[in-house]
Each structure stands twice: as C-alpha cells, then as structure tokens.
N, C-alpha and C positions, 0 to 999 in steps of 0.2 A: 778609231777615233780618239783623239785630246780630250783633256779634260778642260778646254777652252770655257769656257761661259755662253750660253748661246742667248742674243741679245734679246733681252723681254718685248713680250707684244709693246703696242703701243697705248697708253691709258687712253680709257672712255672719258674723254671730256663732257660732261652733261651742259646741256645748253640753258640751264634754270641755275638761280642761285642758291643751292642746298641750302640753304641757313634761310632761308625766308621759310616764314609759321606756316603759309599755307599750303611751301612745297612738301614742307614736313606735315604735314595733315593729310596731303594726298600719299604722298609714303607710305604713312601709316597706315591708312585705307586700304592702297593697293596690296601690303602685306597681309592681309587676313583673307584676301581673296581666294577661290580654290580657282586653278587655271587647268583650263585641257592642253595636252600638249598638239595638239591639230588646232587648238582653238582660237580666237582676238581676245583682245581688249579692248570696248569701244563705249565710246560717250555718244550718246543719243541726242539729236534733236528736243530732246523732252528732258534732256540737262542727267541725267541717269548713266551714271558710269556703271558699264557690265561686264562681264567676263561671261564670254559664250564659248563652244565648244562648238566644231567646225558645220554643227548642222543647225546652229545658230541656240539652240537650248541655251536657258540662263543659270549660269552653277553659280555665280554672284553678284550684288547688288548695292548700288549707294548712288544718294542722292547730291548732287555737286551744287553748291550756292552757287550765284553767279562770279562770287570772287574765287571762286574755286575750278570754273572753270574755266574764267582766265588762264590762272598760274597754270590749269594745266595745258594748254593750248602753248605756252611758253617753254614746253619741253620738245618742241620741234622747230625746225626751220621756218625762216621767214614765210618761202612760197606757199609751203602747207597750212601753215597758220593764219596768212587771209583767206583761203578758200576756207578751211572751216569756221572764222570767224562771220565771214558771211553767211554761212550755212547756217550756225548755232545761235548766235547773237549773242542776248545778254538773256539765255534761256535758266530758271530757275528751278533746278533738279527736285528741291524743296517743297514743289508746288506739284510735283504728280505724286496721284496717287500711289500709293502703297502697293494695291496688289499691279498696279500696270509694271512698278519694276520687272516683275519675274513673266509678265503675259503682256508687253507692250501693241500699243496699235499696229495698224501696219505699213510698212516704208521707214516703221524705225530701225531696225534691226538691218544688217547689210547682210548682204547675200551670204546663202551657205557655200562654203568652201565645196568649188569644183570635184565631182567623183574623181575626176582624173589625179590629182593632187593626193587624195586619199589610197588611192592607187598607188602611185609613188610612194611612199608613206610604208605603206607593207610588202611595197617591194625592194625595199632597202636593203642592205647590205646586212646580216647576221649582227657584225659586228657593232654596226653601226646602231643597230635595236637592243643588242644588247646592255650595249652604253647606259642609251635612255629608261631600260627596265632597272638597269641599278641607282641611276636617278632616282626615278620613280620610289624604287623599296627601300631606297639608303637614306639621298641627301634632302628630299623636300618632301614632304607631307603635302601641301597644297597642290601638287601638278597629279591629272589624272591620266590614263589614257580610255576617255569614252568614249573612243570609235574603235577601240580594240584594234589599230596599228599593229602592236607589236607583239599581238596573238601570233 
C-alpha cells in the first residue's frame, strides 16, 4: 500500500448552535455525568435529565429548567423533537423533588435494555471488548461497565 492520505470521516455536524449559554450549560452538565456503556441518557417527563445504566439504575442526575429543556430538545431532528415536545411540554426539572431524581415514579424511566441485547454485548468479538476495556481504564473516567459486558 502508498503512502496516499486516506480521506477523513466526515465531521459531525451538531444540529444546536454551540455558542448558545444554555447549550453550553447542558454540555457542561452532561460532562460530569458518569455513563454506562449499555446505558441511555434520558430526560424524563418530570424535566430530570439521567443517565441510567441498561437496567435502568440512576448513576446520574440534573434537574433541566424549562429553557433548558428546550435547547436540549434542539439537539435532534425535527420529527423527534415534536413527539417529545408533546410528551414533555414546558415541564420544570426544578420543581421535582430531590430525592425523586435518583428513585423516580413510575412510567418515568424507559424500559430496561432487552436481555438479548445484553447478550450481544458479551458476546462480542475479543477484539472488539478489548477496545472498550482500554477505554474504560485509559481514556475516560466517567464511562463504567455495570452489567459486566466485557467480563
């Protein structure tokens, strides 16, 4: 093989305008989160941005004003962004309680991630786990593995 140049991906266009205060507020936010790597990230009905772990556990936690969860409703495409504005409305993260963050009602939280999936998951390719373990111990602190995947 040449020593040609081999053409770069193509950039991630974000569909928000980085330089607005309160996309740079949720940034900030979502930066201190710890994430599962099985896990979501999801804004609840009850205006409560989480970060769950594939069996829906809460590893972390913040409450979204309703201007906050506008902007963040603007990091997705049109079609998805009316069905959750419907869903959500002009709900105020601010106004739930404290301890419901981490033990919400119920029908807030979205379904746990299918066994099957999980399945898949540790039955991955050596290679391919290996990857994720040197993630894990190398490049980021915040991601865990709490389903034990890539035991």
């Amino acid at each position: 093989m040449d020593n040609e140049e081999q053409p770069s991906a193509p950039k991630c266009v974000p569909l928000h305008d980085v330089n607005d205060p309160f996309q740079k507020e949720i940034s900030s936010m979502l930066k201190s989160f710890t994430y599962d790597i099985m896990g979501i990230l999801a804004l609840g009905k009850d205006g409560i941005m989480r970060s769950l772990t594939a069996d829906r556990k809460v590893l972390s936690a913040e409450a979204f004003r309703p201007e906050l969860v506008k902007a963040f409703l603007q990091r997705f495409p049109k079609q998805y962004r009316k069905l959750w504005e419907q869903d959500i409305g002009d709900v105020d993260g601010t106004m739930t309680p404290r301890e419901k963050w981490f033990a919400p009602d119920d029908g807030i939280l979205p379904a746990p991630l299918p066994q099957e999936k999980l399945d898949e998951a540790r039955n991955d390719d050596e290679e391919r786990k290996e990857k994720m373990r040197e993630m894990l111990k190398n490049k980021d602190k915040r991601y865990i593995d709490a389903m034990g995947v890539l035991d």
